[in-house]
N, C-alpha and C positions, 0 to 999 in steps of 0.2 A: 514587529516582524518576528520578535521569538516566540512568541504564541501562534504565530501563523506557521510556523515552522514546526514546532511542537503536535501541532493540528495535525501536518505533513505526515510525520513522523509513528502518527498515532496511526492516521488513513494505513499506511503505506505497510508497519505491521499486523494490521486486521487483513488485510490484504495478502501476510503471507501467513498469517495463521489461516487462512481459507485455504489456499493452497494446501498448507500439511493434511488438515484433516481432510481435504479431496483425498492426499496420495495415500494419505494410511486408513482412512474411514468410509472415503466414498460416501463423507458428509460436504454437502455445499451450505457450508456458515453463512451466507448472506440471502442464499436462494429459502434455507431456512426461518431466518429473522424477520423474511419479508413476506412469509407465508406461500410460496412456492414450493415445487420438487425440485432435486437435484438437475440439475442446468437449466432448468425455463426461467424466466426473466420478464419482469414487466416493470413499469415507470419507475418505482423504486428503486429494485434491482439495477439498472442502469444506470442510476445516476449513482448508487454506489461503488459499481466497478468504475464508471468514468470520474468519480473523485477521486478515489483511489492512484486510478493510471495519472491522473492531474497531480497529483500528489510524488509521484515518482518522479514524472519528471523537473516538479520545482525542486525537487532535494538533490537533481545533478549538480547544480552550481556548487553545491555545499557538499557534495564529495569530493569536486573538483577542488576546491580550496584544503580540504582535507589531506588529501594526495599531494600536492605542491607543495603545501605547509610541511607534510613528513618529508619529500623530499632535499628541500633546502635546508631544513636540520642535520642531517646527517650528513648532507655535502660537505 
């Protein structure tokens, strides 16, 4: 599970380093990796954003523990 997590982790900042260089470069990092232009999208491309977004959401549970765990400490 920590390597799957790790995985997660990885997805999930490649994911927001795409975003920055959208907002500051108006470079699309995955549309470019996969041989496309900024926003088109084809087979690849999708299953990168949708791992990605899959990736988000398995790492809720493990903020969620994160968060409580701080909580109950300093209670």
């Amino acid at each position: 599970m920590r390597y799957l997590k790790a995985l997660f982790l990885l997805l999930v900042i490649v994911g927001g380093l795409n975003w920055l260089l959208i907002g500051l470069a108006q470079i699309d990092l995955v549309a470019t990796l996969t041989g496309m232009s900024f926003g088109e999208t084809n087979v690849l491309s999708s299953l990168i954003y949708i791992l990605v977004g899959i990736s988000a959401l398995a790492l809720l549970p493990t903020l969620m523990q994160w968060v409580t765990a701080d909580e109950r400490a300093t209670a």
